[in-house]
N, CA, C and O atoms as a GROMACS GRO file, in nm:
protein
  532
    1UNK      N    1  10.742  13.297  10.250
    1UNK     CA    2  10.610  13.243  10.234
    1UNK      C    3  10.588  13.133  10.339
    1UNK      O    4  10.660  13.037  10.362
    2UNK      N    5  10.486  13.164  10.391
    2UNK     CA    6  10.423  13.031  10.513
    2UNK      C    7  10.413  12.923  10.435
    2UNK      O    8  10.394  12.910  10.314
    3UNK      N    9  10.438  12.809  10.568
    3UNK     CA   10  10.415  12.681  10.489
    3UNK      C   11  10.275  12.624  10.502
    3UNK      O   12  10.237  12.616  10.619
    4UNK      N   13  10.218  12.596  10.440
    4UNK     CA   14  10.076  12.541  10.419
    4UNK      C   15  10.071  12.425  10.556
    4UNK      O   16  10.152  12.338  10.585
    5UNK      N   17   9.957  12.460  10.617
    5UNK     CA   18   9.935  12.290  10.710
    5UNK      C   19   9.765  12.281  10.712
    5UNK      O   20   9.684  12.371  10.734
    6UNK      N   21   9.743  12.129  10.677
    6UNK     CA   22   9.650  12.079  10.667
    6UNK      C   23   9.624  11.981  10.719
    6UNK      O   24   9.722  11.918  10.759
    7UNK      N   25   9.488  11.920  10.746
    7UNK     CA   26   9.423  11.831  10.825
    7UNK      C   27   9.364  11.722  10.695
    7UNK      O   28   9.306  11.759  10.593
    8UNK      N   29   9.412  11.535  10.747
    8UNK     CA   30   9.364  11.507  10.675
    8UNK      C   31   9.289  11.375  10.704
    8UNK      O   32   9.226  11.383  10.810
    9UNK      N   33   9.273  11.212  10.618
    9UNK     CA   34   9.292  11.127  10.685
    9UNK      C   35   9.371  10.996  10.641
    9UNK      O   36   9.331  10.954  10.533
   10UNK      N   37   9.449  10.938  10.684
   10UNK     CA   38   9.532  10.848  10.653
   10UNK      C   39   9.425  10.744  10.563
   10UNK      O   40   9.306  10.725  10.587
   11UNK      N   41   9.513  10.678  10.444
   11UNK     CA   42   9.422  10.626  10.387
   11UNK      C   43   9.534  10.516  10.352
   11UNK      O   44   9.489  10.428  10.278
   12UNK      N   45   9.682  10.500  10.390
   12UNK     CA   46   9.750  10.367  10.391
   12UNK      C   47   9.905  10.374  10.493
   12UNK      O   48   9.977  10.474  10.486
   13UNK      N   49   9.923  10.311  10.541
   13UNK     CA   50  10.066  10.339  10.680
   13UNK      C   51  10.115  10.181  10.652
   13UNK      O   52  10.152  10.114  10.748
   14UNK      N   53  10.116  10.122  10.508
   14UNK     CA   54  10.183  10.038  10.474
   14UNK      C   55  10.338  10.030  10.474
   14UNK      O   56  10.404   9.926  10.474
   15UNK      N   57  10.375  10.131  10.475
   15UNK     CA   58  10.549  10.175  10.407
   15UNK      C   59  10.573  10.237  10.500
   15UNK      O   60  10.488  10.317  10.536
   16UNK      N   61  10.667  10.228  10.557
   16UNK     CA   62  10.828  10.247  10.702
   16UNK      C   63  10.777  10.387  10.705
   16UNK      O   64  10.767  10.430  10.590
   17UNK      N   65  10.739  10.479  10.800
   17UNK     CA   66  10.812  10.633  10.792
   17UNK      C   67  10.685  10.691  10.669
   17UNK      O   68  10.671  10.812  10.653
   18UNK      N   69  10.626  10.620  10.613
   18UNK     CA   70  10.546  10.662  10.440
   18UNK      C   71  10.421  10.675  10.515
   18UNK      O   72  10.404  10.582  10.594
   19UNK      N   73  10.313  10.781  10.515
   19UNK     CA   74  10.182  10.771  10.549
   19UNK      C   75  10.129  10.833  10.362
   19UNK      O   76  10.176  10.905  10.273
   20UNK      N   77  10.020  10.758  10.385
   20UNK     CA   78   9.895  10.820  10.223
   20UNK      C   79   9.798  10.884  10.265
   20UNK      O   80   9.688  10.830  10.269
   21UNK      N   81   9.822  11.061  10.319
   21UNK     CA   82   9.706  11.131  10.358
   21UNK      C   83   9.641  11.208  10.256
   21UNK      O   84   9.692  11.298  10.188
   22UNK      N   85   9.446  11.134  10.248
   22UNK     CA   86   9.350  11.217  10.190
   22UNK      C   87   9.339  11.351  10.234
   22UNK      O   88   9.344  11.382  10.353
   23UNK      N   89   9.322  11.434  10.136
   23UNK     CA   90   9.290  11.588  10.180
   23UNK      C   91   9.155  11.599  10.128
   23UNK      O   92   9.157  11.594  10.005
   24UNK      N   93   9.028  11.613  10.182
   24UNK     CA   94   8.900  11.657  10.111
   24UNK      C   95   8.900  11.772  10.086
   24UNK      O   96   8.928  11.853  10.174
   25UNK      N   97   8.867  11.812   9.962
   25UNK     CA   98   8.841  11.971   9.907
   25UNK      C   99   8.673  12.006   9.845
   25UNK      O  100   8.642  11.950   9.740
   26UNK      N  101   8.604  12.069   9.890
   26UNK     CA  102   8.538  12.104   9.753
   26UNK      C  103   8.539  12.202   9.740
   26UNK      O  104   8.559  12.300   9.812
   27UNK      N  105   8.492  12.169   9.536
   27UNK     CA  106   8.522  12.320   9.440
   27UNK      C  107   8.388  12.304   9.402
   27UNK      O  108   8.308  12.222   9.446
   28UNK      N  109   8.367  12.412   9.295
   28UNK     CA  110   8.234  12.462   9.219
   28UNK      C  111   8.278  12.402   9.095
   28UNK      O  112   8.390  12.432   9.053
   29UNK      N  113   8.203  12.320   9.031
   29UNK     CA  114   8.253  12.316   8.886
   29UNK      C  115   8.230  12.454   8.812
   29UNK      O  116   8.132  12.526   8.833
   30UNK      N  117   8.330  12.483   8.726
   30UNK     CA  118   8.351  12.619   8.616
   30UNK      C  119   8.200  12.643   8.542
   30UNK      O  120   8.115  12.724   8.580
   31UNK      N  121   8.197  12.598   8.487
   31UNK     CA  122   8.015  12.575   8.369
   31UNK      C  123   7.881  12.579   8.466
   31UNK      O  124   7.798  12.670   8.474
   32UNK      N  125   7.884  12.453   8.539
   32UNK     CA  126   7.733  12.450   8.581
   32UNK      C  127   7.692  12.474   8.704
   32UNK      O  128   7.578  12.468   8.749
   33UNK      N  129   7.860  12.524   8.794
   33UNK     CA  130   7.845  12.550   8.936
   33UNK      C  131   7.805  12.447   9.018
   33UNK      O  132   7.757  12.471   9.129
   34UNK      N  133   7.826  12.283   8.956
   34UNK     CA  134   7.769  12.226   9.101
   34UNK      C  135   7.894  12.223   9.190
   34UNK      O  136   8.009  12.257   9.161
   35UNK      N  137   7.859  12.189   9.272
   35UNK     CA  138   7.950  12.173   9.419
   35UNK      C  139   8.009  12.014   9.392
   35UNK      O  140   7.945  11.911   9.412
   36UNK      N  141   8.093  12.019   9.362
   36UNK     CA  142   8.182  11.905   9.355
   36UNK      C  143   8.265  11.840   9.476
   36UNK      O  144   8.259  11.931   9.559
   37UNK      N  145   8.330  11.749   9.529
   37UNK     CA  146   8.390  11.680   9.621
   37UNK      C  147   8.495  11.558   9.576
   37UNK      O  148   8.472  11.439   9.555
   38UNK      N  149   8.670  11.667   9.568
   38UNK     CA  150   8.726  11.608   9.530
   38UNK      C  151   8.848  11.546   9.674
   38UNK      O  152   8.830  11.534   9.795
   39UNK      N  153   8.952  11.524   9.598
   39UNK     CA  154   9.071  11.488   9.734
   39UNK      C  155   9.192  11.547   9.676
   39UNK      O  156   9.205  11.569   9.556
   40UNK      N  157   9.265  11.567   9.752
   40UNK     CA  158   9.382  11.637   9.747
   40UNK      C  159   9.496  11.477   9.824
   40UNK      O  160   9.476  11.458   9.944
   41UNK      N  161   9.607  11.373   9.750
   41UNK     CA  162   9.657  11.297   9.762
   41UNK      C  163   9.791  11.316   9.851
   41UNK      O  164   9.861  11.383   9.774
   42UNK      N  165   9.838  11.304   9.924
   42UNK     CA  166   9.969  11.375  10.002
   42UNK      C  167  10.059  11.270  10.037
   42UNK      O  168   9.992  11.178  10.086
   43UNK      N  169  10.147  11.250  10.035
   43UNK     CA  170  10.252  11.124  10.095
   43UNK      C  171  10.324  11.212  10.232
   43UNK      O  172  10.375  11.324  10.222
   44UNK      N  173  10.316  11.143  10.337
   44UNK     CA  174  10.354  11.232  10.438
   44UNK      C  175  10.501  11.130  10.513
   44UNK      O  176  10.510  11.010  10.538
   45UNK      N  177  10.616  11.266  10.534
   45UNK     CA  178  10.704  11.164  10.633
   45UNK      C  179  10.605  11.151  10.748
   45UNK      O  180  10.521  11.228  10.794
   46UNK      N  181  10.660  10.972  10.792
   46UNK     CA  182  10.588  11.012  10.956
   46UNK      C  183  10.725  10.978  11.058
   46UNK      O  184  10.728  10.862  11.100
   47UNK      N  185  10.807  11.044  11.090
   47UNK     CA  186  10.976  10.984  11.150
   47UNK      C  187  10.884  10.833  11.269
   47UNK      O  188  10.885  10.711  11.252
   48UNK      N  189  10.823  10.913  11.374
   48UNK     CA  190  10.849  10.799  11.490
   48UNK      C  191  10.693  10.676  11.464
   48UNK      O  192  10.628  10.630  11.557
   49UNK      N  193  10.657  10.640  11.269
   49UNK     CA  194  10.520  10.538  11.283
   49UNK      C  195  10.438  10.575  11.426
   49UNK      O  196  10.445  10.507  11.529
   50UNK      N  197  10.360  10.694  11.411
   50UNK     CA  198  10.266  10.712  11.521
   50UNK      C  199  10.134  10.747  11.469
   50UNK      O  200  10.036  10.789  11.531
   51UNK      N  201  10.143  10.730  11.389
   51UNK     CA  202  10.004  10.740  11.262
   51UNK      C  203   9.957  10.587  11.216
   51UNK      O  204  10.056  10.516  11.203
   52UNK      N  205   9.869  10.538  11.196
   52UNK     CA  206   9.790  10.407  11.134
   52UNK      C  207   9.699  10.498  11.059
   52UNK      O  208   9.684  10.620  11.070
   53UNK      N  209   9.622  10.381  10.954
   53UNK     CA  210   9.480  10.375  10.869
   53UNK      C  211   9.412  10.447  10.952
   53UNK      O  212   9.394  10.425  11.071
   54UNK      N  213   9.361  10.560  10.871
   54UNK     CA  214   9.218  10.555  10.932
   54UNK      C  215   9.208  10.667  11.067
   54UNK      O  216   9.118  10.686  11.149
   55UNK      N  217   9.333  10.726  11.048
   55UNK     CA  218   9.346  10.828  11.189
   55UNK      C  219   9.349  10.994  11.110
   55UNK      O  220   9.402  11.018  11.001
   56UNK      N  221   9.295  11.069  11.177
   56UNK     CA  222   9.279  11.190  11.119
   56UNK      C  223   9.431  11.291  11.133
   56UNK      O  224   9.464  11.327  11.246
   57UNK      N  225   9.477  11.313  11.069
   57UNK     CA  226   9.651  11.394  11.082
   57UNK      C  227   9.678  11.532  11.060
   57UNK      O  228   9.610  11.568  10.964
   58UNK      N  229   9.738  11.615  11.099
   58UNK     CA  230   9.772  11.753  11.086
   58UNK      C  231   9.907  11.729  10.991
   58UNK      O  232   9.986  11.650  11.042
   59UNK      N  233   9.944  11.778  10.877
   59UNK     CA  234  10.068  11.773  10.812
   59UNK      C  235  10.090  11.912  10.768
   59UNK      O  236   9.994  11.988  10.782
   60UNK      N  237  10.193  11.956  10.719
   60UNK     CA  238  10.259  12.073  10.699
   60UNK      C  239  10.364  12.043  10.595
   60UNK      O  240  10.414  11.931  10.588
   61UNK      N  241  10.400  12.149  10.507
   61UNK     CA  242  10.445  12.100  10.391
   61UNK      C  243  10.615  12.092  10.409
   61UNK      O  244  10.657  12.150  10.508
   62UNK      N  245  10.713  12.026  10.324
   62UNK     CA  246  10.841  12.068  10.382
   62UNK      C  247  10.973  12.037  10.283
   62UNK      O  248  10.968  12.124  10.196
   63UNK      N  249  11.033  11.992  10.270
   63UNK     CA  250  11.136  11.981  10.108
   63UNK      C  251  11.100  11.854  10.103
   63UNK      O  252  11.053  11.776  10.185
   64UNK      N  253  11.141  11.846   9.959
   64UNK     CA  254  11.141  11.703   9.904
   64UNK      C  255  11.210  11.589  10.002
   64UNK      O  256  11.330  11.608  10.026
   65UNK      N  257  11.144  11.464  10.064
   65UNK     CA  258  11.247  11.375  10.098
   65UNK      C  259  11.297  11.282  10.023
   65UNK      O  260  11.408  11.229  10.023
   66UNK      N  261  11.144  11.257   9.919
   66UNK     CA  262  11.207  11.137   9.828
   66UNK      C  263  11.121  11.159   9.719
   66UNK      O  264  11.084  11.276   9.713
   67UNK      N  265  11.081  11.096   9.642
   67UNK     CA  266  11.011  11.153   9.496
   67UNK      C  267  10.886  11.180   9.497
   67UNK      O  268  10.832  11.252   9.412
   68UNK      N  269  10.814  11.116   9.612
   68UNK     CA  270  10.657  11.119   9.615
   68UNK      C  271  10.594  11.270   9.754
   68UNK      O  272  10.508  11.358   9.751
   69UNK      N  273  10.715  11.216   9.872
   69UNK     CA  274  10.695  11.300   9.953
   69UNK      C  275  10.770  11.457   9.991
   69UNK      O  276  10.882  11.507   9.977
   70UNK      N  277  10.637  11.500  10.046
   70UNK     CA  278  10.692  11.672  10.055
   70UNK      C  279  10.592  11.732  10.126
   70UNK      O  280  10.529  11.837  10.117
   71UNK      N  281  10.593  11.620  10.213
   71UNK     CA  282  10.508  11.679  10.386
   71UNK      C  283  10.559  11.575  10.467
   71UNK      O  284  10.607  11.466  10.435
   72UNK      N  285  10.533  11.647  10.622
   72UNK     CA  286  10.578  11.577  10.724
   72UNK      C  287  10.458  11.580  10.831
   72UNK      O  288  10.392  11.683  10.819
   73UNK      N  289  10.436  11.539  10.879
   73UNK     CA  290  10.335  11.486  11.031
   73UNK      C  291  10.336  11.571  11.138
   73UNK      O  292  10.411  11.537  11.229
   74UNK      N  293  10.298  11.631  11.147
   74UNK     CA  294  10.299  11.767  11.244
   74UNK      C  295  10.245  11.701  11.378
   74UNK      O  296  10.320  11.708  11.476
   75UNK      N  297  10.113  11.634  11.391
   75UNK     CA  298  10.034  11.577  11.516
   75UNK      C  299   9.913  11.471  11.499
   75UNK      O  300   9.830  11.507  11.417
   76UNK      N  301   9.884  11.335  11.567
   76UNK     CA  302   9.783  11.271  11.515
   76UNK      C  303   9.683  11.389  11.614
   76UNK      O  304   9.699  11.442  11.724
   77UNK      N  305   9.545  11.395  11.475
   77UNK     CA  306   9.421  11.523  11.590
   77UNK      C  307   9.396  11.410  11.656
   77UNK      O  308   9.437  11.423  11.772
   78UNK      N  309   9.335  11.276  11.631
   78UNK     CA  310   9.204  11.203  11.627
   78UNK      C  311   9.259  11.027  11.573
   78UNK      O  312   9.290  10.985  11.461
   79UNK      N  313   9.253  10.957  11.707
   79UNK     CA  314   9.308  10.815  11.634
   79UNK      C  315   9.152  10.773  11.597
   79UNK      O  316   9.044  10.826  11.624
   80UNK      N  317   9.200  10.621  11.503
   80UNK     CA  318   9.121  10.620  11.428
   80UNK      C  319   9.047  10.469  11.512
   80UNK      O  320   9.112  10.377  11.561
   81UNK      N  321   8.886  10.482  11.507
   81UNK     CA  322   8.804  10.390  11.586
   81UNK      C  323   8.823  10.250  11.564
   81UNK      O  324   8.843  10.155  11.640
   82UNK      N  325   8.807  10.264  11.394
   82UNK     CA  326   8.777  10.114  11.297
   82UNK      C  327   8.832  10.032  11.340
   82UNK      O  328   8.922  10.056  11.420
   83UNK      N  329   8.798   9.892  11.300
   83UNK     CA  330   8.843   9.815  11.359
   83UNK      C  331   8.854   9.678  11.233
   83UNK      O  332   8.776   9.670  11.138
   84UNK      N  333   8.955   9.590  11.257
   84UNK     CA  334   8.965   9.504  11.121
   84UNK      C  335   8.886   9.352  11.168
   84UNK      O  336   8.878   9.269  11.258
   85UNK      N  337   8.844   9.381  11.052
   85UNK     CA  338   8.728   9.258  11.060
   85UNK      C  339   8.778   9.132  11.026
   85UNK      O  340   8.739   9.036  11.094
   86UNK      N  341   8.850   9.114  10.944
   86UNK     CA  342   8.986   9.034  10.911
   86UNK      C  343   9.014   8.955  11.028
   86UNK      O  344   8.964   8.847  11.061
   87UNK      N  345   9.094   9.018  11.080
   87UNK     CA  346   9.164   8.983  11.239
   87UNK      C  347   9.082   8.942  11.304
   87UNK      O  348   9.091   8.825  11.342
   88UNK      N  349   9.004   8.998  11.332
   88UNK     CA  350   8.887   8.924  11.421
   88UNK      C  351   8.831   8.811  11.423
   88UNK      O  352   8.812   8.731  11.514
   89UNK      N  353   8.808   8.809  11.324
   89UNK     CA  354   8.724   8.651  11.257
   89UNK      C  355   8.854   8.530  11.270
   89UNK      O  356   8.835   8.413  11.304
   90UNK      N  357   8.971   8.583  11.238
   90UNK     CA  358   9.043   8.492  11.276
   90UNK      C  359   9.106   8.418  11.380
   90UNK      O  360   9.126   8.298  11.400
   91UNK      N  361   9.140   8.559  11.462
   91UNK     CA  362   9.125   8.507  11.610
   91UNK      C  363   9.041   8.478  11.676
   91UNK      O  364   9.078   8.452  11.791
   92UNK      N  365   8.880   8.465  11.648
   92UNK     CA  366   8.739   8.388  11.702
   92UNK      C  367   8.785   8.225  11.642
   92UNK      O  368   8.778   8.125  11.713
   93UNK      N  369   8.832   8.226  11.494
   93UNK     CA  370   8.873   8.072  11.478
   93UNK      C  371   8.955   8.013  11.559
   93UNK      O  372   8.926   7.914  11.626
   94UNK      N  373   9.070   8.074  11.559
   94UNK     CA  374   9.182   7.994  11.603
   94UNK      C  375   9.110   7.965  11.775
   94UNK      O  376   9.142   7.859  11.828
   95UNK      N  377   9.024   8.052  11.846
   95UNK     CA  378   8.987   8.026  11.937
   95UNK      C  379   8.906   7.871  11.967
   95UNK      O  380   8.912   7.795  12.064
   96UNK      N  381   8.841   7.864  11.854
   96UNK     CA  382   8.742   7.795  11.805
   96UNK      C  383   8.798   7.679  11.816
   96UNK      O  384   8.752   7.596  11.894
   97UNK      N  385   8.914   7.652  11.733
   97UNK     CA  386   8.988   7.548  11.710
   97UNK      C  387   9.064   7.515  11.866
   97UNK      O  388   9.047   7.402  11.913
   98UNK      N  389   9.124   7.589  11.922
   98UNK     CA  390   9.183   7.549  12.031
   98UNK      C  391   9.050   7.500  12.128
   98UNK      O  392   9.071   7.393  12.187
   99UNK      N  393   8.969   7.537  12.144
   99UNK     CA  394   8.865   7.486  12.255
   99UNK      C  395   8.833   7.354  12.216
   99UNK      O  396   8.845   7.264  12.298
  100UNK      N  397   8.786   7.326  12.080
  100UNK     CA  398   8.754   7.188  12.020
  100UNK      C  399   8.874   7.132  12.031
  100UNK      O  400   8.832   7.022  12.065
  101UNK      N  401   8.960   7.121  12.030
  101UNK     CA  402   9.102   7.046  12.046
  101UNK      C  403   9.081   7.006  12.213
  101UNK      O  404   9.094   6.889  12.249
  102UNK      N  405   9.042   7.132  12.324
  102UNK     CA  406   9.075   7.074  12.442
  102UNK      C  407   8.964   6.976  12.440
  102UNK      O  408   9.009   6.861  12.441
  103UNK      N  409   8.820   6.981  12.437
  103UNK     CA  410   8.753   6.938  12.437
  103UNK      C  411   8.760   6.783  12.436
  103UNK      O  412   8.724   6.693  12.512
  104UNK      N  413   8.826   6.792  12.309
  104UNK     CA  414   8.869   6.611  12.257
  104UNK      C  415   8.918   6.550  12.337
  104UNK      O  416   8.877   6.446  12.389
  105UNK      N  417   9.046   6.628  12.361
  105UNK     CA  418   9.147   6.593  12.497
  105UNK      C  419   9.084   6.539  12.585
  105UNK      O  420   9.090   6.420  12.618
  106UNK      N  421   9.011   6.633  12.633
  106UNK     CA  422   8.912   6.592  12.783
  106UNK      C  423   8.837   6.486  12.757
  106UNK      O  424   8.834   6.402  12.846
  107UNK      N  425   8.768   6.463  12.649
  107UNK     CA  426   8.648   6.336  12.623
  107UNK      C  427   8.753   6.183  12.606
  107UNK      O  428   8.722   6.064  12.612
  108UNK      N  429   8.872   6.245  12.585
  108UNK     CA  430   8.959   6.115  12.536
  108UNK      C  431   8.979   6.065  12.680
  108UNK      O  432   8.968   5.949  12.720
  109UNK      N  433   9.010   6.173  12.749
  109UNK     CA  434   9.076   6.060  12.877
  109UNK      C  435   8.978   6.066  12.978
  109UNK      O  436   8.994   6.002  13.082
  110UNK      N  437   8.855   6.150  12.957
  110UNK     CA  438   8.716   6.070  13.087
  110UNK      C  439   8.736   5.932  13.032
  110UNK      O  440   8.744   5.850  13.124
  111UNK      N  441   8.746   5.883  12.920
  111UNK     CA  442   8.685   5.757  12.865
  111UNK      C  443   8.775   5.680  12.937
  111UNK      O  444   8.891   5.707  12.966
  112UNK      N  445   8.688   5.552  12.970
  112UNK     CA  446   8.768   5.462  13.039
  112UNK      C  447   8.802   5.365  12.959
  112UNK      O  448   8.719   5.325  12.877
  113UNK      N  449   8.946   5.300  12.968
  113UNK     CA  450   8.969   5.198  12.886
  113UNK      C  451   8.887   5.053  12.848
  113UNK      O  452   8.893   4.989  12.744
  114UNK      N  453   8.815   5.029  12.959
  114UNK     CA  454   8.716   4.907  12.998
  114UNK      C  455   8.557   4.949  12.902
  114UNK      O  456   8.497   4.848  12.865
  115UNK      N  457   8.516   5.036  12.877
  115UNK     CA  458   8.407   5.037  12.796
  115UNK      C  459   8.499   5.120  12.636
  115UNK      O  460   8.435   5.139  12.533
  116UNK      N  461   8.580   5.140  12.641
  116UNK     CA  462   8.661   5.153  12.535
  116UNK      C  463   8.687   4.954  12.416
  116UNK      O  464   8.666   4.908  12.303
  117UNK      N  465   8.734   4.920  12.530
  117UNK     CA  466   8.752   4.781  12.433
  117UNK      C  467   8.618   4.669  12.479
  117UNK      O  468   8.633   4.547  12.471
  118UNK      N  469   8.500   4.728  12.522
  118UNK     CA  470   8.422   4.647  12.512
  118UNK      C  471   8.290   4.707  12.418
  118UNK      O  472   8.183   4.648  12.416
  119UNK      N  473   8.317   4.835  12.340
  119UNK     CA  474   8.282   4.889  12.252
  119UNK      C  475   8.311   4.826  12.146
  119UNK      O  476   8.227   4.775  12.072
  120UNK      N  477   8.446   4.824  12.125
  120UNK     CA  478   8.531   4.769  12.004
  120UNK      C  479   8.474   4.582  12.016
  120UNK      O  480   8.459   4.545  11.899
  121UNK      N  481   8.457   4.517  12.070
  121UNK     CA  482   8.424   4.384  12.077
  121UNK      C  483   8.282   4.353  12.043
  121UNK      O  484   8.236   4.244  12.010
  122UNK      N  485   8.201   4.502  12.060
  122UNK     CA  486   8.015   4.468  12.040
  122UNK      C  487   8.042   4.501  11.888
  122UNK      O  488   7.982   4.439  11.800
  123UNK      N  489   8.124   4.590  11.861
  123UNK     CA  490   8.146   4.607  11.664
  123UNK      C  491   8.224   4.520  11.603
  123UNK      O  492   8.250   4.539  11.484
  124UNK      N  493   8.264   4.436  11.652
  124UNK     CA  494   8.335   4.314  11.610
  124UNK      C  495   8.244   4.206  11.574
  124UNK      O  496   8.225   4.150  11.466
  125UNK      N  497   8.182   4.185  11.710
  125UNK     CA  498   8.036   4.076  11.719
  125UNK      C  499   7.983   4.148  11.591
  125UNK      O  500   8.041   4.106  11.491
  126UNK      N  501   7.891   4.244  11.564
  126UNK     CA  502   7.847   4.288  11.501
  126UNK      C  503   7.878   4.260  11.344
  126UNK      O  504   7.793   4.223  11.263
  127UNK      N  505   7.990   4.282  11.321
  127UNK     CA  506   8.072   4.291  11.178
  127UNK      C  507   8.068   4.115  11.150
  127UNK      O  508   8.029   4.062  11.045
  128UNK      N  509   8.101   4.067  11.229
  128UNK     CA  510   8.058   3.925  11.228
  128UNK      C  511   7.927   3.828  11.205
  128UNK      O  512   7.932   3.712  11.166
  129UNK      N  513   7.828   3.892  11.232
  129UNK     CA  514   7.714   3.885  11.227
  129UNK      C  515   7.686   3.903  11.079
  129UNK      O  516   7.662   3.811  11.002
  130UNK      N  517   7.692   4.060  11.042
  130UNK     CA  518   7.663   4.097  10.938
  130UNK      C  519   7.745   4.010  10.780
  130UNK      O  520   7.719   4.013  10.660
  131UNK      N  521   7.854   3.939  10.869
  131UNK     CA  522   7.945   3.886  10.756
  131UNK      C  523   7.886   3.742  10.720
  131UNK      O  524   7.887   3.687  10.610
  132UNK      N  525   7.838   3.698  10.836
  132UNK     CA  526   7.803   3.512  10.820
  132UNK      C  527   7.646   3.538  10.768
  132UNK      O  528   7.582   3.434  10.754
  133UNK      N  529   7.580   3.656  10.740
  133UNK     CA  530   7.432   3.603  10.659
  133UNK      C  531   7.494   3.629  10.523
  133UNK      O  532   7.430   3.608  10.420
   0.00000   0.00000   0.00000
């Protein structure tokens, strides 16, 4: 008997070697005949991690390797576009943060020491002022 191979799409590449490929099927329901749209769940070996989220996969069926899986990774068709929004936003911060950091840097040392402590002496006068009424 041939071994079954199917096309699917990765739906987790969390776990070493472990891919979670969706299979879309539809059936007719029995009674009222609508056209239904279910999934078919697959745990696939992947040996060399060349599969991620979100990429479309060819698998083929093959012995048990471990309790869940009993397919292997035949070919990625189609990598996958998406992109994590997560990541992004974070590395726009950390960007964010490093520029405002140089920024400071730079404003700290244009400043000259001479209107630096004659700043500090007009808020002194000042605080003084405000203290003797």
């Amino acid at each position: 008997m041939p071994k079954r191979v199917v096309t699917g799409t990765v739906t987790s590449a969390s776990a070493a070697k472990t891919r979670r490929v969706e299979v879309p099927r539809v059936v007719r329901h029995g009674k009222y005949g609508k056209i239904l749209h279910r999934r078919t769940v697959c745990h696939v070996h992947d040996e060399n991690n060349e599969s991620g989220a979100g990429d479309t996969v060819e698998i083929v069926e093959c012995r048990p390797r471990s309790r869940l899986k009993r397919w292997e990774l035949v070919r990625v068709v189609a990598k996958s576009t998406a992109v994590d929004v997560a990541s992004l936003r974070s590395g726009a911060r950390a960007t964010r943060l490093r520029e405002g950091a140089a920024k400071a840097e730079e404003a700290e040392l244009s400043a000259r020491p001479e209107q630096a402590s004659a700043a500090s002496n007009d808020t002194t006068k000042a605080d003084q002022a405000s203290g003797a009424e």
